[in-house]
N, C-alpha and C positions, 0 to 999 in steps of 0.2 A: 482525581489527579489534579495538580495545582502547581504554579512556576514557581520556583524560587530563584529571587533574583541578590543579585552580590552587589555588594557597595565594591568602590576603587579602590581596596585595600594593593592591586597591583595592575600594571597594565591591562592583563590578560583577567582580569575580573569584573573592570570598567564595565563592558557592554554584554556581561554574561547572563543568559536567564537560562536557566536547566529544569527538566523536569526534578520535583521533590520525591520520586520514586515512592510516595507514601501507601499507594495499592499495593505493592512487591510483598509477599509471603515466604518466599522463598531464594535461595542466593544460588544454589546451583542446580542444574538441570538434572532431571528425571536419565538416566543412564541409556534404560532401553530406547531413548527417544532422542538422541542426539548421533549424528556422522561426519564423516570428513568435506571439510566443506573447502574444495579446491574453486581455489577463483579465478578467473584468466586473466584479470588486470591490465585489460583491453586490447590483448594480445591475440592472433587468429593461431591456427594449429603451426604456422611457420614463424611465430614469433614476434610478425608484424604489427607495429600500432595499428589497431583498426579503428579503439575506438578512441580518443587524446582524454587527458586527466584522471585517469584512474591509474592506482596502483600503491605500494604500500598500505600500510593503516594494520590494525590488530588481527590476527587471529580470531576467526571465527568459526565454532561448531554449527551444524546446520540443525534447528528443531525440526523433527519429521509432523509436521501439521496437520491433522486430519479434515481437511475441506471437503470429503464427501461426506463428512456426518452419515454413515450406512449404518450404525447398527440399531438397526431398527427396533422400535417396542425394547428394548434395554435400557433399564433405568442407569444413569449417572449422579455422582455427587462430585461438587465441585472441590478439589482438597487446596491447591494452595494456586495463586495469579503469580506471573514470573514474568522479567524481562526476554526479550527475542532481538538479539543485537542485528537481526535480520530484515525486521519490520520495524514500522513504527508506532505498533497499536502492542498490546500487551496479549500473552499467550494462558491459557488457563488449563490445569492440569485435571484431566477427570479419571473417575475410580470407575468403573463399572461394575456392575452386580455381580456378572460371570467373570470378574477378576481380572479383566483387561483395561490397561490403562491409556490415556490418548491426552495428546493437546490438541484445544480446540485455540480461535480466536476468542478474546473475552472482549464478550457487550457489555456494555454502561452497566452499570449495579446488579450484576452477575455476582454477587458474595459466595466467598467461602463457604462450603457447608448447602447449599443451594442443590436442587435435581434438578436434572433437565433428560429429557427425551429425543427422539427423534422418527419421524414416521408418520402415516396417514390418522386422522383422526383422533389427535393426542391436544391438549390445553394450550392456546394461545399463550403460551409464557416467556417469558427471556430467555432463549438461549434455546429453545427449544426452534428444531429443522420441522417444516410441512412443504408440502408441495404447496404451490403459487394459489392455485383456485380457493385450496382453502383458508389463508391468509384475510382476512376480514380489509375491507379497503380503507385507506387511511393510514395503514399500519408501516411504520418503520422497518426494515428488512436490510441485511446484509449479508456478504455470504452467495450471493445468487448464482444458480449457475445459466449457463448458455445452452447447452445441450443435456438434454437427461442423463443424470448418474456420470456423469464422468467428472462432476465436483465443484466447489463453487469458483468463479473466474473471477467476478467482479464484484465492487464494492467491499474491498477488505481493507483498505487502509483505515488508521486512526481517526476517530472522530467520524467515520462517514455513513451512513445511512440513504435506505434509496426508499420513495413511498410508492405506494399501488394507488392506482388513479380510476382506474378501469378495469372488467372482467368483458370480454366478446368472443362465443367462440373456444378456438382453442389458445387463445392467446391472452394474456393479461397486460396492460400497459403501466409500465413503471416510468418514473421522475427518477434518474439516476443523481449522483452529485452534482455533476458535470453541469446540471439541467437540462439534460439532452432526455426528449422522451420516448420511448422506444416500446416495442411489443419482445414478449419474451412466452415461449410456449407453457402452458398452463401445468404441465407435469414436470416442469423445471423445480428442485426443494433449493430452499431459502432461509435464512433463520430466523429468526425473531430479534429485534432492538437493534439500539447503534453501536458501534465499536467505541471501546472504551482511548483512553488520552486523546479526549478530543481538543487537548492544549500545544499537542505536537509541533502545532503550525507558531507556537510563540516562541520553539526553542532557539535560541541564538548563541554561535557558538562561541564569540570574544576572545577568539586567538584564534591565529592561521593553523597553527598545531593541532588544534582539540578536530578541526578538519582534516587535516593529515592525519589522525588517528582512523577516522572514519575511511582510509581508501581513499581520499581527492584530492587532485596533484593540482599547483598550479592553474590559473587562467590567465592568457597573455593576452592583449587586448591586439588585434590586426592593425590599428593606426598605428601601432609603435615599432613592427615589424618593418624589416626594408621589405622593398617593391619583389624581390624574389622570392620572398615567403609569404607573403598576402596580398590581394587585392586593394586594401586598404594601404598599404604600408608605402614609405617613403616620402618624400617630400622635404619644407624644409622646415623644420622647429612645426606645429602642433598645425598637420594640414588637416582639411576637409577629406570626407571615400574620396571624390576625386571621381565618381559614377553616378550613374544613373539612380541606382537604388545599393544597398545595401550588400556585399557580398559573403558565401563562404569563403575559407581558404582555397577552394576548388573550382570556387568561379560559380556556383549557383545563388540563387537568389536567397535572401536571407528576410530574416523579419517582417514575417507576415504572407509571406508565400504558403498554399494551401499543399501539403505533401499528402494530403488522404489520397487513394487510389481510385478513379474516377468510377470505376465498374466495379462494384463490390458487392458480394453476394449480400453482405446484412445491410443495405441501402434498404432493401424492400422493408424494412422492418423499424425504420428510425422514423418518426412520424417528425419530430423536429431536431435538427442538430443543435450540436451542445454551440453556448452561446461563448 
């Protein structure tokens, strides 16, 4: 995957770098693998803003992703790499032996035409799922999950990989992206290699619009607000917060205030937080 960036042929091409979709095989989705994908647009069940800036943008189907990788000992072959207007790493369609089809997440140089497996004591390859222990240490992994068989949680965005550091026990210790290092139980499965567009982070979108397509509404900045609507707001021509520190609209602390939960059952398990 690689940027393609636009000369100023118009405003809204000025400062545009988009992904060159050059990995894509395919233009439209697998049938049996796509649903209605309703979105709440930051609305709670009575209608109310709960959450600000979201709303509008395209129409989206949801890919049904398979993160438990469960079919065990059944060979796959990889048929075509697809976009997922859902993520931002790229989705891969697999064929299976007994005729069942699935998308997975597609790793770094995962090709077309490619097998992959899943299950206890099968080849250290790309794309191939093993339980954690037997992972060789050093190894690149995504895909992880947190508790056994219920699928993978972490480490699935674009570009990201987590390494093994450690085996003790019944626990293995992993380098997440974050670089937060942490213990993860040893019968947790994982995949092999890093996820593919690991360019995602260059995309830049050169117009407020190509954003409003995406679902995100405005951002008003609190200093330019009157004093009834923010903390920040009123004054006269271009004031200081006018506080102590930084506020929400709400009146809580802002930038840089620690919002983790002080008692948290996976504290016992984080050997360092992410930096």
């Amino acid at each position: 995957m690689s940027i393609r960036l636009y000369k100023a042929y118009t405003p809204g091409t000025r400062n545009r770098a988009l992904s060159d979709f050059s990995e894509i095989t395919k233009n439209k989705p697998e049938k049996k693998l796509i649903k209605k994908n309703h979105r709440s647009k930051g609305r709670n069940n009575r209608g109310v803003i709960t959450i600000r800036h979201r709303g509008g943008g395209h129409k989206r189907l949801y890919r049904l992703v398979d993160f438990k990788r469960n079919k065990w000992n059944v060979k796959g072959s990889v048929v075509s790499i697809e976009y997922d207007p859902n993520r931002n790493t790229r989705i891969a369609l697999i064929h299976y032996s007994d005729g069942e089809k699935r998308y997975i997440l597609h790793p770094k140089n995962l090709n077309v035409g490619a097998t992959i497996i899943s299950g206890a004591n099968i080849p250290i390859n790309i794309g191939n799922t093993l339980p954690l222990h037997e992972i060789p240490l050093g190894s690149s992994i995504h895909n992880i999950e947190l508790i056994p068989n219920k699928g993978g949680q972490i480490v699935r965005a674009a570009g990201t990989s987590a390494k093994i550091l450690a085996k003790e026990g019944d626990y293995v210790t992993l380098r997440l992206p974050s670089k937060e290092i942490r213990l993860i139980r040893k019968n947790c499965y994982a995949t092999i290699g890093e996820l593919s567009n690991n360019d995602a982070f260059l995309v830049q979108s050169g117009k407020a619009g190509r954003t409003r397509w995406l679902g995100k509404r405005p951002t008003v900045r609190g200093s330019v607000m009157n004093p009834c609507d923010h903390p920040h707001g009123g004054g006269e021509g271009r004031a200081p917060i006018g506080r102590t520190r930084p506020l929400t609209p709400w009146g809580k602390t802002a930038l840089g205030m620690k919002t983790r939960k002080r008692t948290k059952v996976s504290d016992a398990y984080i050997l360092r937080r992410r930096t």
